[in-house]
C-alpha positions in Angstrom: 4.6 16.7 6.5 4.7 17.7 2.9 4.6 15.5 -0.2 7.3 16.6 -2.6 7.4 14.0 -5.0 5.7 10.9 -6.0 5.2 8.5 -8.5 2.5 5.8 -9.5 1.2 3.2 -11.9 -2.0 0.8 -11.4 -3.2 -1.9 -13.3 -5.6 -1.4 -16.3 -6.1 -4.4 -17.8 -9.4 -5.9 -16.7 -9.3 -9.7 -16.7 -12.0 -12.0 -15.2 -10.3 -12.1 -12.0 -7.9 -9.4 -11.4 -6.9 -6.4 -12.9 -3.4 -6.5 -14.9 0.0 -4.1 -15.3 2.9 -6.5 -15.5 2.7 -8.2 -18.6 5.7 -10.5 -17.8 4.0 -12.7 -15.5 7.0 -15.1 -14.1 9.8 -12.1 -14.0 10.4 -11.2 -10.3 8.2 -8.1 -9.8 10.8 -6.1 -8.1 12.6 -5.9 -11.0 10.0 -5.1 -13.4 9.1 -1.8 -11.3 13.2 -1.1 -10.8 13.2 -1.2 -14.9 9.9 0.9 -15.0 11.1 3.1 -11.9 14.5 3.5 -12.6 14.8 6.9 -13.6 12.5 8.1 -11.2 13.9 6.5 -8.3 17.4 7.9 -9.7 16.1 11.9 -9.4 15.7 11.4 -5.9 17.9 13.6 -4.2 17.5 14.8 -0.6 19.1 17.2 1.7 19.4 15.5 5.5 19.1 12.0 7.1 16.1 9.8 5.2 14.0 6.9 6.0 13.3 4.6 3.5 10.1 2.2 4.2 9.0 -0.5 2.9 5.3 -1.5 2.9 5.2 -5.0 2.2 1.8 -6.1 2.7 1.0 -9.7 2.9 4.0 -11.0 4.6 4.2 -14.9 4.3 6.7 -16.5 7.1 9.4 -18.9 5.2 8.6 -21.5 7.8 5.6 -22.1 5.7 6.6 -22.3 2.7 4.8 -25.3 1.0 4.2 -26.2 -2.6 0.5 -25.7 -3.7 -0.9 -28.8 -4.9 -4.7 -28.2 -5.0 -7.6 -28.0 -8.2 -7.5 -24.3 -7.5 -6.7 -22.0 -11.3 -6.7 -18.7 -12.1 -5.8 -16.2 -14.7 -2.6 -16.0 -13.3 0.3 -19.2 -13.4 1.9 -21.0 -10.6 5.7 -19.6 -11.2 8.3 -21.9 -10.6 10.3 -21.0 -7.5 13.8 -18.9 -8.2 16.8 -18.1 -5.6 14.7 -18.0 -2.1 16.6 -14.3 -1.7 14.0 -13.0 -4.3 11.2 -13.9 -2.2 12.4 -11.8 0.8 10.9 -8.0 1.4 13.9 -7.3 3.1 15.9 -7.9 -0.3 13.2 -6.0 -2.3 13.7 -2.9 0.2 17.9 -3.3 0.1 17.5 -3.3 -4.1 15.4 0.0 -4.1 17.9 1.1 -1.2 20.8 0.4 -4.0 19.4 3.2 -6.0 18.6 5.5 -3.7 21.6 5.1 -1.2 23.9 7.1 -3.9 22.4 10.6 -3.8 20.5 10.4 0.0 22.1 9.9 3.6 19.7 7.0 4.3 20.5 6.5 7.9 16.7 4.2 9.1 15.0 1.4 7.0 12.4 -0.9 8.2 9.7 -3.2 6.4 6.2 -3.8 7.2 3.3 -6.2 6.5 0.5 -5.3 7.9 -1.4 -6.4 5.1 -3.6 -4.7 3.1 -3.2 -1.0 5.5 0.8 -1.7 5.3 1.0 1.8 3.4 -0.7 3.8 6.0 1.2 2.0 8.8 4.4 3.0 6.5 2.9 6.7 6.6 2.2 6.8 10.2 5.6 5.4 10.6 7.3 8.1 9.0 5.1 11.1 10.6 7.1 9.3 13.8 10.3 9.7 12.6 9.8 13.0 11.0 8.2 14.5 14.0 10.9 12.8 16.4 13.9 14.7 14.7 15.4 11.2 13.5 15.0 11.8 10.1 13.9 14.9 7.1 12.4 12.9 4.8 11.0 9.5 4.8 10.9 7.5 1.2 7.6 5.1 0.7 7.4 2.5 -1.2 4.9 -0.6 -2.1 4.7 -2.3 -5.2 2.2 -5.4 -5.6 1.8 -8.0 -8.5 -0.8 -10.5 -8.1 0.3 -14.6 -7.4 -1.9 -17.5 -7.3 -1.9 -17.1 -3.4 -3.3 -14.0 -4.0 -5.9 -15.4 -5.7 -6.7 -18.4 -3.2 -7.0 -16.7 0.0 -9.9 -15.1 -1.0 -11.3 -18.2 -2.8 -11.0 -20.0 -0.1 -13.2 -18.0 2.2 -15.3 -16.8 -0.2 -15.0 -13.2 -0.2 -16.1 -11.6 -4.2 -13.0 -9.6 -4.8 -11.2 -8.4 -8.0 -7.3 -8.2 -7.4 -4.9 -5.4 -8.8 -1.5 -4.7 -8.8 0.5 -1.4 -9.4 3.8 0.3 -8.0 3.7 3.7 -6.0 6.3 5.9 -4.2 6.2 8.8 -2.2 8.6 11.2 -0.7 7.1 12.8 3.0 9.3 15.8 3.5 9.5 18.4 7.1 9.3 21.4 5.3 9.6 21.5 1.1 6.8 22.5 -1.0 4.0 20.0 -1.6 0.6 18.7 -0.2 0.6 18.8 3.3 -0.4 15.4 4.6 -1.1 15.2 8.6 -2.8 13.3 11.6 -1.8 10.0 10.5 -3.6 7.2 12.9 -2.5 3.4 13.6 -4.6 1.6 15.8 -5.8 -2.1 16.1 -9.4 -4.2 16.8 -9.6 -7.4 17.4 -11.9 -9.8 16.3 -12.1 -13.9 16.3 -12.4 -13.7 12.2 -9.8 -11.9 11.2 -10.9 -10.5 7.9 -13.8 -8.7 10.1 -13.5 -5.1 9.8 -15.8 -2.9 11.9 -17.3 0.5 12.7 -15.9 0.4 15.6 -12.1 -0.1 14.0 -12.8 2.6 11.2 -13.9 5.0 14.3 -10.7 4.5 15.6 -8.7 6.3 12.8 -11.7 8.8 12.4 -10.7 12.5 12.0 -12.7 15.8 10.7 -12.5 15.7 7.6 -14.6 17.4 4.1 -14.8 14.2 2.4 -13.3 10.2 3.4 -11.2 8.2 0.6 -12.4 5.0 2.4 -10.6 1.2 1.8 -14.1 0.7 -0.2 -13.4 -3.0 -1.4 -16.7 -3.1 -2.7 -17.5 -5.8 -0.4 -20.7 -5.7 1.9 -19.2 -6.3 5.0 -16.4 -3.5 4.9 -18.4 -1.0 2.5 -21.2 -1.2 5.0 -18.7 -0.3 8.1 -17.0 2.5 6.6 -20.6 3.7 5.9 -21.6 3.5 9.5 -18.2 4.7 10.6 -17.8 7.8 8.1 -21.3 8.8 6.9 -22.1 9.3 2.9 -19.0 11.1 1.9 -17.3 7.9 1.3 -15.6 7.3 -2.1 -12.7 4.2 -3.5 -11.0 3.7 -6.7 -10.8 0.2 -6.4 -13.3 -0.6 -8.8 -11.0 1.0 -11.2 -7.5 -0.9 -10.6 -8.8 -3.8 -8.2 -7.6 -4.1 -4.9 -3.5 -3.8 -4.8 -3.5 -5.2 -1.4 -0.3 -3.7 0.6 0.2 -1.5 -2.2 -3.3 0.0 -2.5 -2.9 2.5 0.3 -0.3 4.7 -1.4 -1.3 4.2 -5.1 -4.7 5.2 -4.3 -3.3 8.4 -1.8 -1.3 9.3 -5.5 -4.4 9.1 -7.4 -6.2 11.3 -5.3 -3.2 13.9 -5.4 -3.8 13.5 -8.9 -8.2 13.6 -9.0 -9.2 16.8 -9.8 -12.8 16.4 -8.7 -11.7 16.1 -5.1 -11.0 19.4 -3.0 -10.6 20.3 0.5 -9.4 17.9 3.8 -9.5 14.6 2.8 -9.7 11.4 5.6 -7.5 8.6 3.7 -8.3 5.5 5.7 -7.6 1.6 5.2 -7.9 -1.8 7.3 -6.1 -4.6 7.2 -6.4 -8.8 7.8 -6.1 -9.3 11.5 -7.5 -5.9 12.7 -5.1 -2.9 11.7 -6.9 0.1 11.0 -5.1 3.4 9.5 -5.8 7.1 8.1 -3.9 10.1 7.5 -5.6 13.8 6.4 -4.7 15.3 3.2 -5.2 18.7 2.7 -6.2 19.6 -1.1 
């Protein structure tokens, strides 16, 4: 496959406890990237059937939809709740979808939340569909702003991270000139905790590779088993925009496209809460 467009942004305000882009903190974030988006979104114009996918990362099931009344405070406010529709990935998808249906035959659509390696599920997906003859194009995106659940989850079981948020889209194309992106790899681990991530997981997704852009959440735990899984040529930018959960797959791939200091076959890989592991090659 070939990347033949894409477009980013990541947080750069550092705060105490996450890392900031959307200033308007109570404005549905879908429509804060649309507005920043827009234009970009717009210029998409592809020749064939497309996909567009949806990487949704943390997925939370309506059944359990409860107010929060704990001592728990963060940076970030508890938002008062709006029409439920907004909270849906499967609106957020059908409003970028709304843009993009006007200049693209969009003829498959599907949303994932496989948490934090949605992206790379979202890229393995499309490799599928590309190499299947279903589709000749597949349009990615993930967006991320960070809520008080956010926040919590990792309070709650004490795990020292820094949150981010940011926007990125990408356009994976059969043929088309770009940065060829290839072996993409989705397989699962289990393990009774599910935040556990493993050498044995990250092996799964291993491929030969010059250097590895790892999940590197600057944890011990996961730092440690990409290490063991990978070697030394392990390298993140998450200490730079925080962890974007869902969305931190694909807006870190766009800021490797865009890091100079990086050259030759590079492993991308991530791992997700409740054992999903995923990696694709990219070929600088």
């Amino acid at each position: 496959m070939k990347i033949t467009k894409y477009f980013y942004k990541a947080g750069k305000e550092k705060l105490i406890d996450r890392v900031q882009l959307l200033k308007n903190r109570t404005q549905p974030m879908t429509t804060q990237y649309i507005k920043m988006f827009k234009k970009d979104l717009q210029s998409i114009q592809l020749t064939g059937n497309v996909a567009v996918l949806y990487a949704g990362g943390a997925g939370v099931h309506n059944a359990e939809g409860r107010n929060y009344s704990g001592s728990f405070t963060s940076t970030q406010p508890i938002m008062e709740a709006g029409p439920v529709i907004r909270d849906l990935q499967a609106y957020m998808l059908h409003k970028y979808i709304g843009i993009l249906v006007n200049k693209n035959n969009i003829i498959y659509a599907n949303v994932n939340s496989n948490t934090c390696a949605s992206s790379f599920y979202s890229i393995y997906e499309a490799e599928q569909l590309i190499n299947r003859g279903i589709v000749d194009h597949a349009i990615i995106i993930s967006e991320e702003k960070t809520s008080l659940n956010t926040m919590r989850i990792f309070h709650e079981h004490n795990i020292p991270l820094k949150i981010g948020e940011g926007f990125a889209c990408i356009v994976l194309s059969k043929e088309g000139i770009g940065t060829t992106i290839r072996d993409t790899k989705w397989k699962y681990k289990y393990d009774k905790n599910p935040f556990m991530v493993s050498e044995e997981g990250y092996s799964k997704v291993y491929t030969e590779c010059d250097m590895v852009k790892g999940h590197q959440t600057g944890t011990t735990q996961n730092d440690e088993a990409e290490k063991a899984a990978f070697g030394d040529k392990v390298f993140g930018y998450k200490k730079e925009i925080g962890h974007a959960q869902g969305a931190s797959g694909l807006i870190e791939l766009c800021m490797l496209l865009d890091d100079n200091k990086v050259k030759g076959n590079i492993l991308c890989a991530a791992s997700g809460l409740g054992g999903f592991y995923g990696s694709c090659i990219v070929e600088k």
